[in-house]
N, C-alpha and C positions, 0 to 999 in steps of 0.2 A: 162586064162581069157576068160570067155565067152564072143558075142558076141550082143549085143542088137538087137531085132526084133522089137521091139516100143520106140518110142521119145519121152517124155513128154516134150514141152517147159519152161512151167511155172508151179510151185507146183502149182496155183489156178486152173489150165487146167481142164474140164470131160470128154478131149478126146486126144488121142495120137495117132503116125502116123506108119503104118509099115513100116518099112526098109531094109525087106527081100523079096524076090521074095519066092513065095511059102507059104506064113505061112495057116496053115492047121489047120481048130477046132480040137481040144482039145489042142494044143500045149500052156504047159506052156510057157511063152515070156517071158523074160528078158527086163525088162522096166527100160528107163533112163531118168530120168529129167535133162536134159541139162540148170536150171537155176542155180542149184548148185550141179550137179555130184552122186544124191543120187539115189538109185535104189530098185525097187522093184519087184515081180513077178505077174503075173495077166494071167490065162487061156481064149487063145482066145476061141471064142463059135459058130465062124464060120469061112469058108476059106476066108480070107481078101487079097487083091491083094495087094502090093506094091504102098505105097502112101496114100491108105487108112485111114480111121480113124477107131480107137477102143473105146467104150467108158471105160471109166476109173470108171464110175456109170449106175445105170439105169435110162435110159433117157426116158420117155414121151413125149408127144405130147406137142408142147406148151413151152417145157422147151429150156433154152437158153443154145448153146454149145458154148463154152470157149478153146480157143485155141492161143497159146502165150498168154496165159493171157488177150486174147481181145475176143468180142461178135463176131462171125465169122455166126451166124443162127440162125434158132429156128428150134426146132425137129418137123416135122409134119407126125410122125410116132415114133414108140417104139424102144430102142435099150436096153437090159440086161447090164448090167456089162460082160466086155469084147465079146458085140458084134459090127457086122459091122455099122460104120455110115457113110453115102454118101449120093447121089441126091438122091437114094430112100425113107428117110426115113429124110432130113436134107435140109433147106430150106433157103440161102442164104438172109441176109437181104437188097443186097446191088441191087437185082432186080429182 
């Protein structure tokens, strides 16, 4: 059994978390939705650190990120499909 490198909480999520120290672009991930055990693959598209978010879509400026199934920011910068989102690019609505 392999081992999962991304966390999806909630199927509605457009973004997931790493759970590896080291994940390196191009690596295929092993991605697990922890609301019902289903899993999918997804190529990261940059080095993402531990903790991090991947987006699971392409995220624009302006677009809102979902995480546990809940409104966690808005994008105030671009992120591809399976790239990094963080405070560079990811914009907390809470202050």
């Amino acid at each position: 059994m392999s081992i999962p490198q991304l966390l999806v909480h909630h199927k509605g999520d457009n973004v997931g978390v790493v759970v590896v120290e080291g994940l390196e672009a191009g690596t295929e991930m092993l991605c697990v939705v922890t609301e019902d055990n289903t899993d999918f693959t997804l190529t990261a598209n940059a080095d993402v650190p531990i903790g991090h978010k991947i987006a699971l879509t392409d995220l624009s400026a302006g677009d809102t990120v979902i995480k546990y199934g809940e409104d966690i920011g808005k994008m105030v910068g671009t992120a591809e499909k399976g790239g990094h989102v963080h405070v560079h690019n990811l914009k907390t609505k809470r202050w």
